[in-house]
py3Dmol code that shows the C-alpha trace and the ligand (Angstrom):
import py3Dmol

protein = """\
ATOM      1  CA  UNK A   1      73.990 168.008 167.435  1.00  0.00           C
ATOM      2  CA  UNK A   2      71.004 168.324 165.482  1.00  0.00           C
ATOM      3  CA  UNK A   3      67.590 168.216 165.937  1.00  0.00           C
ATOM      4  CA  UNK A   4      66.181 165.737 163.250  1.00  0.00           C
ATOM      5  CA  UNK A   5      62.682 167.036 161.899  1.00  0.00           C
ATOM      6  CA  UNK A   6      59.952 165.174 159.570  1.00  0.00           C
ATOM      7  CA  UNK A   7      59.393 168.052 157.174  1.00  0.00           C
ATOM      8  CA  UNK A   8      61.371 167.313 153.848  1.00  0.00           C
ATOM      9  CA  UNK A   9      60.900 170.700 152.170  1.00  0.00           C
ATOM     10  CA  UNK A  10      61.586 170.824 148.259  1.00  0.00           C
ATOM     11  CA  UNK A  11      64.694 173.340 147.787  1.00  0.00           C
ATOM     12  CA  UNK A  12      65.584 175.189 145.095  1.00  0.00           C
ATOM     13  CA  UNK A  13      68.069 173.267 143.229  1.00  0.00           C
ATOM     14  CA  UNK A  14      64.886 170.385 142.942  1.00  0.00           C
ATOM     15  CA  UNK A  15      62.803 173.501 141.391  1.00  0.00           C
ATOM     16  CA  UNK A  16      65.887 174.552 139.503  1.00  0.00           C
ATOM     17  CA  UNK A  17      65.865 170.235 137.949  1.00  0.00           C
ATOM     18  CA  UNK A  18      62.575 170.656 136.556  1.00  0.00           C
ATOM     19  CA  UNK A  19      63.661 172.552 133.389  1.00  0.00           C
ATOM     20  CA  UNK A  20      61.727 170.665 130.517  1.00  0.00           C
ATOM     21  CA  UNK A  21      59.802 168.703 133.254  1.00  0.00           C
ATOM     22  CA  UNK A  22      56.637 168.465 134.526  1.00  0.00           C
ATOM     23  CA  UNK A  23      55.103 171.940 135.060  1.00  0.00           C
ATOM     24  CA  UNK A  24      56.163 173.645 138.196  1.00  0.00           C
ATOM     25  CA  UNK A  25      53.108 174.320 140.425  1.00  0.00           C
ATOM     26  CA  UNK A  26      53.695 177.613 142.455  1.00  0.00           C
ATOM     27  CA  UNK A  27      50.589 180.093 144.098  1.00  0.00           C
ATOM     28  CA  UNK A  28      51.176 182.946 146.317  1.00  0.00           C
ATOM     29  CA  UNK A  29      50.167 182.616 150.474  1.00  0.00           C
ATOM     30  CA  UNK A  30      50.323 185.054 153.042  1.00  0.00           C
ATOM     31  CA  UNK A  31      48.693 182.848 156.381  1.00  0.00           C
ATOM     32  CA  UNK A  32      49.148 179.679 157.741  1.00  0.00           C
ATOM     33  CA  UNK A  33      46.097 178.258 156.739  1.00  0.00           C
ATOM     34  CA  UNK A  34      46.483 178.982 152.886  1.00  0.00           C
ATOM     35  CA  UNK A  35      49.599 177.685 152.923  1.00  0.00           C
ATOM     36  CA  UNK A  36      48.540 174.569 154.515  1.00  0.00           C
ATOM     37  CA  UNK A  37      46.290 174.050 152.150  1.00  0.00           C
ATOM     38  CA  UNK A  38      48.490 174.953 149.028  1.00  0.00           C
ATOM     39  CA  UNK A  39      50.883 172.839 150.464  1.00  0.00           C
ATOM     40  CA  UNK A  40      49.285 169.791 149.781  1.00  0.00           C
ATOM     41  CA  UNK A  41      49.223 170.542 145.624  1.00  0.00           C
ATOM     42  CA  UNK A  42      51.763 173.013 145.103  1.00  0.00           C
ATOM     43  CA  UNK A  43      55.965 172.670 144.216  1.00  0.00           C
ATOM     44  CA  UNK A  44      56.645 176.263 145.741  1.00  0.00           C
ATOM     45  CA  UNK A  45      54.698 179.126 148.126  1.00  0.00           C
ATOM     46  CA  UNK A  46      55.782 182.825 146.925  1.00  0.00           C
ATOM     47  CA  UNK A  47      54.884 184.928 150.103  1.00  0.00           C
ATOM     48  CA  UNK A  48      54.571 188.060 147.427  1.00  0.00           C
ATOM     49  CA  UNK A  49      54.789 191.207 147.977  1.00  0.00           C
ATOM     50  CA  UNK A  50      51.720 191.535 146.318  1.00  0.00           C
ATOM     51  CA  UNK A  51      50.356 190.730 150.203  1.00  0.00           C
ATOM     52  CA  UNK A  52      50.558 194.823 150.176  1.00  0.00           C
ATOM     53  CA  UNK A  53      47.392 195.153 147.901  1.00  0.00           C
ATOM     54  CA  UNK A  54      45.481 191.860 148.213  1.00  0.00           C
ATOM     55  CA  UNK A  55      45.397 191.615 152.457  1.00  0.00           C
ATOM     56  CA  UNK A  56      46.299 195.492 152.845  1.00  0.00           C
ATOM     57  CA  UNK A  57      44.028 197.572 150.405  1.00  0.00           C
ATOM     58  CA  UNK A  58      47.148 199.369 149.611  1.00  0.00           C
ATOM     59  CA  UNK A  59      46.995 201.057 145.814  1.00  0.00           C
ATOM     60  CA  UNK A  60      50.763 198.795 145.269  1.00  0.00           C
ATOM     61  CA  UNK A  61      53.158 196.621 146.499  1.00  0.00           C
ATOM     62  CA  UNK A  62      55.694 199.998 147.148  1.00  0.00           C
ATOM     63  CA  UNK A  63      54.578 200.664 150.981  1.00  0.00           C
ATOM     64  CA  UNK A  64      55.269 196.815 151.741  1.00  0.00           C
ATOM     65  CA  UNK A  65      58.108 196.669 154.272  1.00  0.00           C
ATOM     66  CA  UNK A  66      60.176 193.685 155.476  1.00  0.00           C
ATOM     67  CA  UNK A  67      58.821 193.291 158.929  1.00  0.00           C
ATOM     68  CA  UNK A  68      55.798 192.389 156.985  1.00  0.00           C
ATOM     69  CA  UNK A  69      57.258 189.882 154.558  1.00  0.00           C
ATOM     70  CA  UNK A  70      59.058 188.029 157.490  1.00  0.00           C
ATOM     71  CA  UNK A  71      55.654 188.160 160.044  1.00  0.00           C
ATOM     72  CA  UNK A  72      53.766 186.224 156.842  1.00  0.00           C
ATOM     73  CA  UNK A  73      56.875 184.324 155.634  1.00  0.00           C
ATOM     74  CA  UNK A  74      56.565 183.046 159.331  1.00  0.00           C
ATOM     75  CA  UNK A  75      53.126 182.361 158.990  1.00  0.00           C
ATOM     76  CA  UNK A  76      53.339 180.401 155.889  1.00  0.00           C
ATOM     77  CA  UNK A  77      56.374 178.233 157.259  1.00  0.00           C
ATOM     78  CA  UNK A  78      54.314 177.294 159.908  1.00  0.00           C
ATOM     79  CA  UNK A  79      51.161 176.361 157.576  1.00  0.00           C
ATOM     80  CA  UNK A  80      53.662 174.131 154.966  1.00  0.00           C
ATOM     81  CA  UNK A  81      55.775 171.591 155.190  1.00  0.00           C
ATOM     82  CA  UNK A  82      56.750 170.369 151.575  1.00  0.00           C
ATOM     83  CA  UNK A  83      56.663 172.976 149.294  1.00  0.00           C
ATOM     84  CA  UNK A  84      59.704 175.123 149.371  1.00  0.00           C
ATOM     85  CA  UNK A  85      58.532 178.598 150.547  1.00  0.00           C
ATOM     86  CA  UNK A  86      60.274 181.489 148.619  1.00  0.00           C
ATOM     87  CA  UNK A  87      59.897 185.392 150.390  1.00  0.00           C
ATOM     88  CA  UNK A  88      59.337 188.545 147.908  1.00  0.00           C
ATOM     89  CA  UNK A  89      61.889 191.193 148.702  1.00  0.00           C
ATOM     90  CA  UNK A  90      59.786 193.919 149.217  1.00  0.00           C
ATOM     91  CA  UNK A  91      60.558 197.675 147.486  1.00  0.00           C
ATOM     92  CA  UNK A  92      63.687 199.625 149.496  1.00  0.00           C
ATOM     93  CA  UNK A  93      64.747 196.364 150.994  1.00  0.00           C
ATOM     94  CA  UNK A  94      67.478 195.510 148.494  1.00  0.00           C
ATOM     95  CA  UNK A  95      67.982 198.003 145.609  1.00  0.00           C
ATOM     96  CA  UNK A  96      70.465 200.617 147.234  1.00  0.00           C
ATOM     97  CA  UNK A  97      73.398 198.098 146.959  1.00  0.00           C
ATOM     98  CA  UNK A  98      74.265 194.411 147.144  1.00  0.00           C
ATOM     99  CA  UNK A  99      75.409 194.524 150.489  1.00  0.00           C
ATOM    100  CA  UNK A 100      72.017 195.658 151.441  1.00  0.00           C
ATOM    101  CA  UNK A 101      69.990 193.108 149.903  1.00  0.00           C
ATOM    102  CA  UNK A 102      72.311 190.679 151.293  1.00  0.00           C
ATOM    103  CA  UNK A 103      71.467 191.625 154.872  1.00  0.00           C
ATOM    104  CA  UNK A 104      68.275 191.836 153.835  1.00  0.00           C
ATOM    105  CA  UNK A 105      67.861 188.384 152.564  1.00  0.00           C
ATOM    106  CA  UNK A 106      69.984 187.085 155.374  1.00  0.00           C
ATOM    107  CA  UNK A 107      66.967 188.593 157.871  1.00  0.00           C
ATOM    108  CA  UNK A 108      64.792 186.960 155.601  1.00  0.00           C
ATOM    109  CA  UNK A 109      66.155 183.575 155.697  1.00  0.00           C
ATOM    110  CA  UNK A 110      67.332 183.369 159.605  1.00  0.00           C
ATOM    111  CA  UNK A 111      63.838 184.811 160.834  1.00  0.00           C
ATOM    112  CA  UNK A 112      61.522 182.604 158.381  1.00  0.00           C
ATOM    113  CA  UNK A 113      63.574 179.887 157.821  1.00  0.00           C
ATOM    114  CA  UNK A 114      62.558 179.851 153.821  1.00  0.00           C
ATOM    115  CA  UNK A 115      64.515 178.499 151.305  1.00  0.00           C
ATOM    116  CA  UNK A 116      64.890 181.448 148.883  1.00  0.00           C
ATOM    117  CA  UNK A 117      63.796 184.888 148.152  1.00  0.00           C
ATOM    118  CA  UNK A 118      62.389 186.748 144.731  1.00  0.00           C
ATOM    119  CA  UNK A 119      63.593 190.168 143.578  1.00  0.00           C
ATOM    120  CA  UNK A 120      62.424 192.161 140.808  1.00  0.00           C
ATOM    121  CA  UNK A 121      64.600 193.285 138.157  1.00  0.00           C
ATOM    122  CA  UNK A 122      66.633 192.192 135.269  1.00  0.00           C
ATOM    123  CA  UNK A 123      70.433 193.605 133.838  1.00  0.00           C
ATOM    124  CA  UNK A 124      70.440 195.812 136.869  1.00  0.00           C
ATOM    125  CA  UNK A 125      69.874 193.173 139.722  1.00  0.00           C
ATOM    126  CA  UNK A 126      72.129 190.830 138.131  1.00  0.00           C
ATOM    127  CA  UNK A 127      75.422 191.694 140.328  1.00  0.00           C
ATOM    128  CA  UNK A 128      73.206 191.723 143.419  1.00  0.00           C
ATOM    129  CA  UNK A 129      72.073 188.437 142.404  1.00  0.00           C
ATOM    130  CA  UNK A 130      75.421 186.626 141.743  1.00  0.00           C
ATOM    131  CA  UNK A 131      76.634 188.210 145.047  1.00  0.00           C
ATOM    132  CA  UNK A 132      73.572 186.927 146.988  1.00  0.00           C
ATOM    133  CA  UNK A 133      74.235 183.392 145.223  1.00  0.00           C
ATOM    134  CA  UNK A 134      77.751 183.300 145.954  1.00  0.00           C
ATOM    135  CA  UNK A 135      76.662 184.028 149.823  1.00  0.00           C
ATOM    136  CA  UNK A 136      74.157 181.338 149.880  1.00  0.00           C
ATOM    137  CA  UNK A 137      70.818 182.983 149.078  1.00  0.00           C
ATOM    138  CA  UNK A 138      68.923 181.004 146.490  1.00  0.00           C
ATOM    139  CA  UNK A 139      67.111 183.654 144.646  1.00  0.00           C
ATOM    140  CA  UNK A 140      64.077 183.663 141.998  1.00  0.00           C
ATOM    141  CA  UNK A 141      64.590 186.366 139.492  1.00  0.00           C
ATOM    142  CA  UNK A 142      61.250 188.742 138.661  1.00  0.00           C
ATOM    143  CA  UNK A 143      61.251 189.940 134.687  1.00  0.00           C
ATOM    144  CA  UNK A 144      58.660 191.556 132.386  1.00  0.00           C
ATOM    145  CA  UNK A 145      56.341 193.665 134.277  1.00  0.00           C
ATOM    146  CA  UNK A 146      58.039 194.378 137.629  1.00  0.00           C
ATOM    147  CA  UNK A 147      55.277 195.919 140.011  1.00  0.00           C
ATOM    148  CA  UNK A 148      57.272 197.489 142.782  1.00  0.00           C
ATOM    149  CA  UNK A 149      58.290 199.970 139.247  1.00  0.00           C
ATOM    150  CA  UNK A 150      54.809 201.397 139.098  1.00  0.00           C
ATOM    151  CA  UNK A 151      55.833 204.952 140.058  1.00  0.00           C
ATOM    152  CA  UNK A 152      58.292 204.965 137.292  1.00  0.00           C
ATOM    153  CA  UNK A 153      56.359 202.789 134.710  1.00  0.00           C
ATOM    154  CA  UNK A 154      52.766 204.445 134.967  1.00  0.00           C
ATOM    155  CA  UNK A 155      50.614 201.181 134.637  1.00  0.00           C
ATOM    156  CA  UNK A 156      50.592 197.889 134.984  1.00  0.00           C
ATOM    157  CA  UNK A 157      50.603 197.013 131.515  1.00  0.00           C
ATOM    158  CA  UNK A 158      51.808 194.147 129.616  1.00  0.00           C
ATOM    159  CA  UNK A 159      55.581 193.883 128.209  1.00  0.00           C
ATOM    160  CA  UNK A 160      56.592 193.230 124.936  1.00  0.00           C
ATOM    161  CA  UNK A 161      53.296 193.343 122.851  1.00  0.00           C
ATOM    162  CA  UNK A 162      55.434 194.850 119.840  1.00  0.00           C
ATOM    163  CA  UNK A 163      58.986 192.309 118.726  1.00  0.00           C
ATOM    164  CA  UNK A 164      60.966 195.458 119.002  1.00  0.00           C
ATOM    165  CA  UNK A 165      60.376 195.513 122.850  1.00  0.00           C
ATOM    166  CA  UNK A 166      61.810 192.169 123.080  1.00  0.00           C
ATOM    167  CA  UNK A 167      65.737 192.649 122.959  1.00  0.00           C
ATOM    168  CA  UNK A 168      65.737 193.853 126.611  1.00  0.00           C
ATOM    169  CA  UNK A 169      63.540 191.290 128.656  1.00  0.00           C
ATOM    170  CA  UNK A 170      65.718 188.486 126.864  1.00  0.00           C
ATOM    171  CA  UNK A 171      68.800 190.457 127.689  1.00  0.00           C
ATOM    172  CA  UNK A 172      67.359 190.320 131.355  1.00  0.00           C
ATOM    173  CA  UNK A 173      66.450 186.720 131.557  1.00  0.00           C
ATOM    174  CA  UNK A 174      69.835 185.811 130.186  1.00  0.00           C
ATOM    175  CA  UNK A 175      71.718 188.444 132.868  1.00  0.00           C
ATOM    176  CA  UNK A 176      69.360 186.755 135.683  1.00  0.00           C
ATOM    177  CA  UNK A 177      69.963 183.236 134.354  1.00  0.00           C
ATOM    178  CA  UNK A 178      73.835 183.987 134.460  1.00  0.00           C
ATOM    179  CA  UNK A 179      73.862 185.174 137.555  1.00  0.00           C
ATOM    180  CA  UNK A 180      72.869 182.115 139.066  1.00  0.00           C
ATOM    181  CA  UNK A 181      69.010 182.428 139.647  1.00  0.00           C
ATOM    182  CA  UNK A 182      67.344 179.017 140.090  1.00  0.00           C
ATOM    183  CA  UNK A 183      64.365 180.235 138.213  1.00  0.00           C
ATOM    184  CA  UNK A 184      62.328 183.272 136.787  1.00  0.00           C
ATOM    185  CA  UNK A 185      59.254 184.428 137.275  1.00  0.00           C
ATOM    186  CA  UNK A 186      58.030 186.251 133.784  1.00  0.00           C
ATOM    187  CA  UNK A 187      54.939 188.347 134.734  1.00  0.00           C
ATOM    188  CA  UNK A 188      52.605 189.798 131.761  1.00  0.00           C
ATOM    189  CA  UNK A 189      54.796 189.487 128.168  1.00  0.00           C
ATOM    190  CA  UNK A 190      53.219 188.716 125.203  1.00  0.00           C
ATOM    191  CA  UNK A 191      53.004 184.859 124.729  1.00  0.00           C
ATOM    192  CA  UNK A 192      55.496 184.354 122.090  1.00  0.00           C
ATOM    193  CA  UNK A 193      58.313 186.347 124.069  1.00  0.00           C
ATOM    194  CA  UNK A 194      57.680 184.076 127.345  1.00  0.00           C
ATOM    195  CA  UNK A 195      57.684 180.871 124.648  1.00  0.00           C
ATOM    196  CA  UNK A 196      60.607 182.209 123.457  1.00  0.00           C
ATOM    197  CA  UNK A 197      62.551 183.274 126.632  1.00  0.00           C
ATOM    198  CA  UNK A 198      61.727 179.296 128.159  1.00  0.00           C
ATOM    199  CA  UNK A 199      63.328 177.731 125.100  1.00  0.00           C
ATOM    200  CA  UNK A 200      66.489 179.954 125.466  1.00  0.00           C
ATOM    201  CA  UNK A 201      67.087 179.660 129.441  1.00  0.00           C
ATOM    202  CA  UNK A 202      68.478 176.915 131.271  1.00  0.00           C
ATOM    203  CA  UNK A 203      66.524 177.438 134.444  1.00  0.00           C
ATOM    204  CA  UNK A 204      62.644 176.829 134.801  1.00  0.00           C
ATOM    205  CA  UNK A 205      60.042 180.104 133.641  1.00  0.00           C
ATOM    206  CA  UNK A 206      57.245 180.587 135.840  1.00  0.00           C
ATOM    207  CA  UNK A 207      54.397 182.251 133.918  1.00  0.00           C
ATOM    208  CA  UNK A 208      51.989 185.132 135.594  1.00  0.00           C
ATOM    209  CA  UNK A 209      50.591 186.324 132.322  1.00  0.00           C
ATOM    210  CA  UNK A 210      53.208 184.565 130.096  1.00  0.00           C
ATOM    211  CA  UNK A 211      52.605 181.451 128.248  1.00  0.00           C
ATOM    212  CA  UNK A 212      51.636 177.531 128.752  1.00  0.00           C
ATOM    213  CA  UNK A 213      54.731 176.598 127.430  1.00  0.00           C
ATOM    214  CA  UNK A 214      56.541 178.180 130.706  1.00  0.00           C
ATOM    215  CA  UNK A 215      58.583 175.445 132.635  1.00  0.00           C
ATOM    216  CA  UNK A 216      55.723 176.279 135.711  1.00  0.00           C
ATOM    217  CA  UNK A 217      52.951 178.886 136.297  1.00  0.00           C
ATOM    218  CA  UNK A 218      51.683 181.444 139.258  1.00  0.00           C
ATOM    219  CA  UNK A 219      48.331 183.315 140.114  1.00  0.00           C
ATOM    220  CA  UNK A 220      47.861 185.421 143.332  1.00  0.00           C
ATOM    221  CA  UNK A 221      45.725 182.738 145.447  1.00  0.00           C
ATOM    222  CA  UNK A 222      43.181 185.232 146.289  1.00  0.00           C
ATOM    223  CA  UNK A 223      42.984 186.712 142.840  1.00  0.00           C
ATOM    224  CA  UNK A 224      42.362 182.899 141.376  1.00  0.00           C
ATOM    225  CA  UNK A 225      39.760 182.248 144.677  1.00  0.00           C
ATOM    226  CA  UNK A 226      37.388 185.404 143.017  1.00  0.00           C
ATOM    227  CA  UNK A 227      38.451 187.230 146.444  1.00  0.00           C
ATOM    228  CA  UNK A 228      40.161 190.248 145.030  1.00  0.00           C
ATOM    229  CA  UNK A 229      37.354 192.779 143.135  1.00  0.00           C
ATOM    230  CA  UNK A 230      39.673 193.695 140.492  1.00  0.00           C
ATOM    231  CA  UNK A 231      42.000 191.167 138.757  1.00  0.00           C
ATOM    232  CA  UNK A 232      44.751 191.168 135.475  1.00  0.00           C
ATOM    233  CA  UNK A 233      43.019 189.535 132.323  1.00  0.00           C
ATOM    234  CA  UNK A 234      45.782 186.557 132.762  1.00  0.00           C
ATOM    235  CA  UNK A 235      43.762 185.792 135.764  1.00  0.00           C
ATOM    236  CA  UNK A 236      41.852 182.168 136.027  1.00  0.00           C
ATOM    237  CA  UNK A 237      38.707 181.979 138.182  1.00  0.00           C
ATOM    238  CA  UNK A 238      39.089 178.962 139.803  1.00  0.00           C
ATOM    239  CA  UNK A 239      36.641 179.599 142.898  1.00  0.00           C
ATOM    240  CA  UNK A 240      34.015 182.392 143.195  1.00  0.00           C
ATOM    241  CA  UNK A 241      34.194 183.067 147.318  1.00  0.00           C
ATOM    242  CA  UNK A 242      33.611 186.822 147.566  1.00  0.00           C
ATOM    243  CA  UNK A 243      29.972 185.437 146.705  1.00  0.00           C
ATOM    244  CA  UNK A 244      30.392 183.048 149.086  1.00  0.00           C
ATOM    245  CA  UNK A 245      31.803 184.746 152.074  1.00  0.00           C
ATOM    246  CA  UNK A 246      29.277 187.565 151.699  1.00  0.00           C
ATOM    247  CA  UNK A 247      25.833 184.828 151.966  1.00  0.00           C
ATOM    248  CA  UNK A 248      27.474 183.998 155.479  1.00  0.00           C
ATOM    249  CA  UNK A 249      28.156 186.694 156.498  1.00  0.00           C
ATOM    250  CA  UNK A 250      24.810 187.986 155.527  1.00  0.00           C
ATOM    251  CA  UNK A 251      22.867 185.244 157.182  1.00  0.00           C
ATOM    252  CA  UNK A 252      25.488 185.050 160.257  1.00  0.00           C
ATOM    253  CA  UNK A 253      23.856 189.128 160.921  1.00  0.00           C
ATOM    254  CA  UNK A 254      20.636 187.700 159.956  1.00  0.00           C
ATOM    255  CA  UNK A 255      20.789 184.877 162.511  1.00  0.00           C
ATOM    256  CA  UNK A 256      22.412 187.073 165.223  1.00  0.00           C
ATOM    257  CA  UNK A 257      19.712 190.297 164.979  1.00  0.00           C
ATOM    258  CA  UNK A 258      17.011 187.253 165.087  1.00  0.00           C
ATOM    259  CA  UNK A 259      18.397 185.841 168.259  1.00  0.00           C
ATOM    260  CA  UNK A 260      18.646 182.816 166.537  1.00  0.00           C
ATOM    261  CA  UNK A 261      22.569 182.319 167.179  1.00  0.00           C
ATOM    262  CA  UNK A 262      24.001 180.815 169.097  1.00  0.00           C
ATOM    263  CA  UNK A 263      21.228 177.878 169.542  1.00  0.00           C
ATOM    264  CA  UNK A 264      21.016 175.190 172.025  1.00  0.00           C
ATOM    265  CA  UNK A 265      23.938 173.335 170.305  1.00  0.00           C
ATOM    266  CA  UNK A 266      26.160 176.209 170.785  1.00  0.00           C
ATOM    267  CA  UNK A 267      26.047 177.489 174.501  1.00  0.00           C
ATOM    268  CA  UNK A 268      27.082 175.453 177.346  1.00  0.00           C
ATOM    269  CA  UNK A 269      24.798 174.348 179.865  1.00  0.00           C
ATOM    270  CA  UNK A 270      25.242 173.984 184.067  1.00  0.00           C
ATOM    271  CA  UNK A 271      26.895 170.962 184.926  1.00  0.00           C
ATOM    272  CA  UNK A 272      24.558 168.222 186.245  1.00  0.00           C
ATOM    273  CA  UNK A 273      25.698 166.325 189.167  1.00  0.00           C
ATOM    274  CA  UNK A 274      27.602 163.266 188.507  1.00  0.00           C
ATOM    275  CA  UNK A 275      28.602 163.834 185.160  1.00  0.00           C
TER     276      UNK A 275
END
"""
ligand_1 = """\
8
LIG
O 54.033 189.505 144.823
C 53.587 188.593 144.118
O 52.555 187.968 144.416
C 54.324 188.251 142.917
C 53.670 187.325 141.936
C 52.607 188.040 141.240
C 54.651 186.712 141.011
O 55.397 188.727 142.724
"""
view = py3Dmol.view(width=600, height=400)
view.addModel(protein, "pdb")
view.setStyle({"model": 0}, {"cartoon": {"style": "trace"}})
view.addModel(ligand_1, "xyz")
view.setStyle({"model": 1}, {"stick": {}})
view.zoomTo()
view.show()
């Protein structure tokens, strides 16, 4: 017997239909609340990995660690109920073989209840990604600049700027699209190479730093909010509330050294008789 629910989630072969649709909405949430609200407007949540940096301070995604993908990818199932909710695989958690990242995922999945996970990597995640597929594991491929390769990368630079860089991120899209990923995020590559790559895969692109022509697009919710100090040039402002945030907290101190919160309005009185 089952328990029947109201939440119709999208899954990942409706996200994996949308090739040559209408652009696939996806940002980034690591709490309930975001994710409530993201929900209402956005196709997919990516619990990223990038939760390391933005709600950590960490200097990369590297230290993240999947007790902390799976307390957030909780968080965010809670917050949603539409949007199909995909968990990054954080760094160490699925690289040392594909039986590995299988239990990994598997963790993933059972303990958030998500409907797919993201790893990074091209050609050589492309067994571990047919092998996750093949065990039921919907999984979004992660091409171009791959973060959780800092320490072996240098920078987080963009891919591909020069057409003799390109042969290898197609050869990776291809290998992920082969292996059965529904989709592929393509993070910082020069515009024409993420044009290009979307007109020769079958399964929807989803742009961080690619192009408009991608089949959907990402930002980091709190870089796009104007909450993170530093953010990537392929960034949007779509909100300034660092500004924000600090003018109440600044006048919440202001209030409080003043004795002028909590007013009447906020305490609670004796109770008078009868009432
Ligand atoms: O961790 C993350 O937020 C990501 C996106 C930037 C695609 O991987």
């Amino acid at each position: 017997m089952s328990v029947q629910s109201d939440i119709k989630r999208l899954t990942a072969p409706d996200i994996r239909a949308r090739k040559n649709g209408d652009p696939i909405v996806v940002l980034t949430s690591y709490h309930a609340h975001t994710a409530a609200l993201a929900d209402k407007y956005c196709d997919a949540i990516l619990v990223g990995d990038s939760l390391g940096m933005v709600m950590h301070g960490m200097e990369s995604t590297v230290p993240v660690t999947l007790d902390m993908m799976i307390l957030q990818g909780l968080a965010v199932m809670r917050g949603s109920r539409r949007a199909l909710v995909v968990v990054d695989m954080p760094f160490g958690s699925y690289e040392a073989s594909k039986e590995q990242a299988f239990l990994s995922a598997a963790r993933v999945m059972k303990e958030t209840g998500c409907g797919a996970i993201k790893l990074e990597g091209g050609r050589r995640m492309a067994e571990t990604i047919a092998f996750l597929v093949e065990r039921g594991v919907p999984v979004m491929g992660h091409i171009g600049l791959t973060p959780q390769s800092i320490n072996t990368i240098g920078s987080f630079r963009a891919q591909g700027r020069d057409e003799a860089d390109w042969a290898p991120i197609e050869d990776d899209a291809q290998a992920v699209t082969q292996a059965g990923a529904f989709s592929v995020v393509i993070e910082a590559v020069a515009e024409p190479l993420a044009r290009r790559i979307t007109a020769a895969v079958p399964i929807p692109t989803i742009g961080i730093g690619g192009s408009a022509a991608c089949d959907g697009q990402i930002l980091v919710l709190e870089d796009m909010l104007g909450l993170s100090p530093r953010v990537p040039k392929f960034v949007k402002r779509y909100g300034e509330l660092g500004p924000s945030i600090e003018a109440a907290v600044a006048a919440y101190a202001t209030d409080v050294r003043a004795r002028a919160f909590p007013g009447p309005e906020h305490v609670y009185r004796l109770r008078t008789k009868g009432k």
